[in-house]
C-alpha positions as a printed NumPy array, in Angstrom:
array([[ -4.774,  57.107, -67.476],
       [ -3.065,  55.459, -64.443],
       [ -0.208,  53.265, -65.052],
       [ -1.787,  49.863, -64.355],
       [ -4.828,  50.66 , -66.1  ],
       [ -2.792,  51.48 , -69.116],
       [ -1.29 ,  48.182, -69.259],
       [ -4.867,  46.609, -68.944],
       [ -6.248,  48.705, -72.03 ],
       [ -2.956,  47.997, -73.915],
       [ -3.892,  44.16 , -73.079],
       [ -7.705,  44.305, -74.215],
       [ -6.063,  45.655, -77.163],
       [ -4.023,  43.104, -78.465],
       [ -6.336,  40.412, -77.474],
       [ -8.588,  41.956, -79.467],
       [ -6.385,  42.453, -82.498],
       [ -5.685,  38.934, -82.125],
       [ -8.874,  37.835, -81.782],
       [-10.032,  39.484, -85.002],
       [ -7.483,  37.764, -87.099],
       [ -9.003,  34.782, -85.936],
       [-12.046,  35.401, -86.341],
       [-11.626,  36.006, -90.061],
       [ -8.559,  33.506, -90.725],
       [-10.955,  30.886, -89.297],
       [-14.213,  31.907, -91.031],
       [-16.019,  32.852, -87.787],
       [-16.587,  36.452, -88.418],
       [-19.477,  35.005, -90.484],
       [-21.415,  33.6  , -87.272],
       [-22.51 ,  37.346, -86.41 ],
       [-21.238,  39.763, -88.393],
       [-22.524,  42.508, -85.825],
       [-19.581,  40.919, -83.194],
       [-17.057,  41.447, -85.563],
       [-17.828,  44.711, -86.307],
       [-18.025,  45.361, -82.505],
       [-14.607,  44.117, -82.046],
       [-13.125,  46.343, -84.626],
       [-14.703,  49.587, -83.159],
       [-13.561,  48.451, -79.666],
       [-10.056,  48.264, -81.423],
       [-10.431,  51.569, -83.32 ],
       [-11.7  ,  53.855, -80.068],
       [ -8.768,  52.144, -78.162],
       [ -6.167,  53.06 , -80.626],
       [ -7.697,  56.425, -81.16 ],
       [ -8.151,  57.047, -77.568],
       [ -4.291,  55.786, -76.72 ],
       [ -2.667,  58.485, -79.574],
       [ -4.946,  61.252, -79.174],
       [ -5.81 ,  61.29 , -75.384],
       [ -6.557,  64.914, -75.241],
       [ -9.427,  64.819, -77.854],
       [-11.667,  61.952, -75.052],
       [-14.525,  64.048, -74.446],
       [-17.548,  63.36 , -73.158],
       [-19.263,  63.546, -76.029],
       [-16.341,  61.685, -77.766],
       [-17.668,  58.625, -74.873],
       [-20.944,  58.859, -75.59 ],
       [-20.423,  58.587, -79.171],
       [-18.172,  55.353, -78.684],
       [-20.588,  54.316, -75.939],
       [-24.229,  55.11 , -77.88 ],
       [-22.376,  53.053, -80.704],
       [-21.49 ,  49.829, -78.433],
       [-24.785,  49.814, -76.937],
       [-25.998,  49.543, -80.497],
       [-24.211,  46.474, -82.043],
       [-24.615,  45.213, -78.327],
       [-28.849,  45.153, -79.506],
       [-27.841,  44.378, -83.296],
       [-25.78 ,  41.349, -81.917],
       [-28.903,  39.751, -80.104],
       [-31.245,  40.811, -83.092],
       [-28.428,  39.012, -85.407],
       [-27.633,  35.946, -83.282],
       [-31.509,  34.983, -83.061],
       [-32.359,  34.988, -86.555],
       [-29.279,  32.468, -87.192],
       [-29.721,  30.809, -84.569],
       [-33.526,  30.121, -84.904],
       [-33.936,  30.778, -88.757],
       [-34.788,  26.961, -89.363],
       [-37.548,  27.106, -86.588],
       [-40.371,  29.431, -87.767],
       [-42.308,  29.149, -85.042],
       [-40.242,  30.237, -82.566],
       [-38.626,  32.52 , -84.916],
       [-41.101,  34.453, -85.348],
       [-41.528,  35.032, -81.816],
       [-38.12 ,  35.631, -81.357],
       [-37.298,  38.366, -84.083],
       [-40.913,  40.107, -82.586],
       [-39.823,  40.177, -78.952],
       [-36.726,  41.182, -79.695],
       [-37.267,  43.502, -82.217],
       [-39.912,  45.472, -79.669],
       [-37.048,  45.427, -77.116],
       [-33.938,  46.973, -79.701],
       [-36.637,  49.381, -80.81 ],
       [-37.866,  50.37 , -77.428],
       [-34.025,  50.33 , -76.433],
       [-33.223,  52.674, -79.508],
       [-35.891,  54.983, -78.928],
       [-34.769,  55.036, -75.031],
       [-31.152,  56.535, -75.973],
       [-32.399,  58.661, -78.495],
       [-35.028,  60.462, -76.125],
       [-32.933,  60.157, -73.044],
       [-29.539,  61.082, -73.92 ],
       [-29.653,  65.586, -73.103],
       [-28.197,  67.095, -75.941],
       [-25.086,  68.243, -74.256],
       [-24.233,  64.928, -72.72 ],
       [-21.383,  64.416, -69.953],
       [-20.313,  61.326, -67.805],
       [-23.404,  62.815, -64.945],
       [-25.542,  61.621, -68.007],
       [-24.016,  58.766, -68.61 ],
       [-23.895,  56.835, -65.061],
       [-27.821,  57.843, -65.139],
       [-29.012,  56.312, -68.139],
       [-25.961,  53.516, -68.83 ],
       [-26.963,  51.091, -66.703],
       [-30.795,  50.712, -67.423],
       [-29.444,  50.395, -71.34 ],
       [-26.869,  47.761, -70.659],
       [-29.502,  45.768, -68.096],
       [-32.082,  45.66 , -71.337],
       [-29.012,  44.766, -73.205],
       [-28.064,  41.338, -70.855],
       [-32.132,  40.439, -71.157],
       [-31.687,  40.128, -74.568],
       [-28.67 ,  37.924, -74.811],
       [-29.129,  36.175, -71.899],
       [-32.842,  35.307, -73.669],
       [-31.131,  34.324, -76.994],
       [-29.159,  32.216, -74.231],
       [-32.22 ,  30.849, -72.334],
       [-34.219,  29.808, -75.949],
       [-30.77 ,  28.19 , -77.493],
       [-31.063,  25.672, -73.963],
       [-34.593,  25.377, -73.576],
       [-34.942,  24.256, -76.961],
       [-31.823,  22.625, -77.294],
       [-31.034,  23.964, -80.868],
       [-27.572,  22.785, -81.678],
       [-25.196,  25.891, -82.556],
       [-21.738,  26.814, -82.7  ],
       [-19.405,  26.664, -80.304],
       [-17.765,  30.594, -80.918],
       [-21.965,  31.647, -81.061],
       [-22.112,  30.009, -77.426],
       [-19.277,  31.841, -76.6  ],
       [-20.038,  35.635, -77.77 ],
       [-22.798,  35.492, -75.373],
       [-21.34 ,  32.971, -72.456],
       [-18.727,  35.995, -72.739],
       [-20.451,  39.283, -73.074],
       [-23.248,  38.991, -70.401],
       [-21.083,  38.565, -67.198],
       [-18.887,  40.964, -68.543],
       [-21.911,  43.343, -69.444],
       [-23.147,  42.554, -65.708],
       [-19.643,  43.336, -64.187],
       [-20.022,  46.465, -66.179],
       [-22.874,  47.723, -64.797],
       [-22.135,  46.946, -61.097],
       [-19.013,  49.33 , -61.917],
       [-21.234,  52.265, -63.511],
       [-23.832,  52.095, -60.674],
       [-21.023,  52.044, -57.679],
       [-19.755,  55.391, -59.501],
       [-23.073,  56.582, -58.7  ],
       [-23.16 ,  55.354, -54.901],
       [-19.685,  55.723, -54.121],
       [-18.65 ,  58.788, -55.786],
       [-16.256,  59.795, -58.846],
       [-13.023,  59.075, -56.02 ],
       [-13.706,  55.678, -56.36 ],
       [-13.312,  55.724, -60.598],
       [-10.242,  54.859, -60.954],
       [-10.335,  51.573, -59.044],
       [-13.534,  50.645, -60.698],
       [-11.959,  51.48 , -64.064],
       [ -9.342,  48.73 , -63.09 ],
       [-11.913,  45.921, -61.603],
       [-13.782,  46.711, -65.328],
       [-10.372,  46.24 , -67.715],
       [ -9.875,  43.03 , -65.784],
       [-12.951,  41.912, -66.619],
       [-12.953,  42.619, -70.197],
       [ -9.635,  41.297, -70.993],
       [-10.873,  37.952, -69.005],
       [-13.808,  38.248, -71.619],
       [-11.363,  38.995, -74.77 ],
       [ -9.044,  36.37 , -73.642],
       [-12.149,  33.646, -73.443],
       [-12.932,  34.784, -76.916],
       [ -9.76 ,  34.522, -77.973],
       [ -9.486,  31.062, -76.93 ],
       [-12.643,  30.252, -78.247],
       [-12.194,  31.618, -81.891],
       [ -8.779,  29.608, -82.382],
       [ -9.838,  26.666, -80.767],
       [-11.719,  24.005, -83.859],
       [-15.233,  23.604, -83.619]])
């Protein structure tokens, strides 16, 4: 891992450990328990990965990646039903559309991921994943503003945060596929900066009051 880079995932990581103390010192965990539990893996692969650099495999990132993608559809699945639990109308419609789409999205990785998996596999298949991912924030996102349902300010944020990011994120895995596996490394940089932008919003937005 480059020197720069290094410094960028050492970064992400104590944002991050920051950022979970206040999510549960300030009692926000409970908004979506999914993001919490996200944060704490991020924080877990990161350590692991910085100790034990020789055990990153690809099937090691597909593991840690299969399981992001994951709490990345639990999260929107999770956020709707708080969000619109008081409206059953468009509840309902909510948990069914998005329930179709984490299903569909499940069944997608399951089927598609080769049993031998390497990173070939993974610029392939990642970015379709992550795009159905965005959709179902970002429509969370759209319903929260169309019907102007009133919700917390750290719920506004876990998605005003994670769909650029996710979109940044994507541009990145699809240039390795047009530009070749030279141009990694720089795109592995452009990525960190973006996420610790994202953990330091986050941050921010977890210690700040409602």
């Amino acid at each position: 891992m480059p020197g720069f880079h290094r410094v960028l995932v050492l970064l992400a990581l104590g944002l991050l450990a920051l950022l979970l103390v206040a999510l549960f010192r300030g009692g926000k965990a409970r908004q979506c328990f999914l993001f919490s539990t996200y944060v704490s893996s991020v924080v877990l692969f990161n350590v692991l990965i910085l100790l034990f650099p020789q055990h990153y495999s690809p099937e090691a990132y597909m593991v840690k990646q299969g399981i992001y993608d994951s709490l990345l559809f639990g999260m929107s699945l999770e956020l709707s039903i708080r969000t619109f639990a008081a409206f059953t109308g468009i509840a309902r419609m909510v948990r069914v559309i998005l329930a179709t789409a984490v299903a569909l999205s499940t069944a997608a990785i399951f089927f598609a991921t080769p049993g031998n998996p390497d990173y070939e596999s993974f610029v392939r298949f990642q970015p379709g994943i992550t795009t159905a991912g965005i959709w179902c924030l970002a429509f969370v996102g759209l319903l929260i503003v169309w019907y102007q349902i009133p919700v917390p300010a750290f719920t506004r944020a876990i998605i005003l945060g994670y769909v650029p990011y996710l979109m940044v994120f994507t541009v990145c895995v699809d240039l390795v596929t047009r530009l070749g596996w030279g141009a990694i490394q720089n795109l592995n940089v452009l990525n960190a900066l973006a996420y610790d932008a994202v953990a330091g919003y986050w941050l921010y937005a977890a210690w700040r009051k409602d």
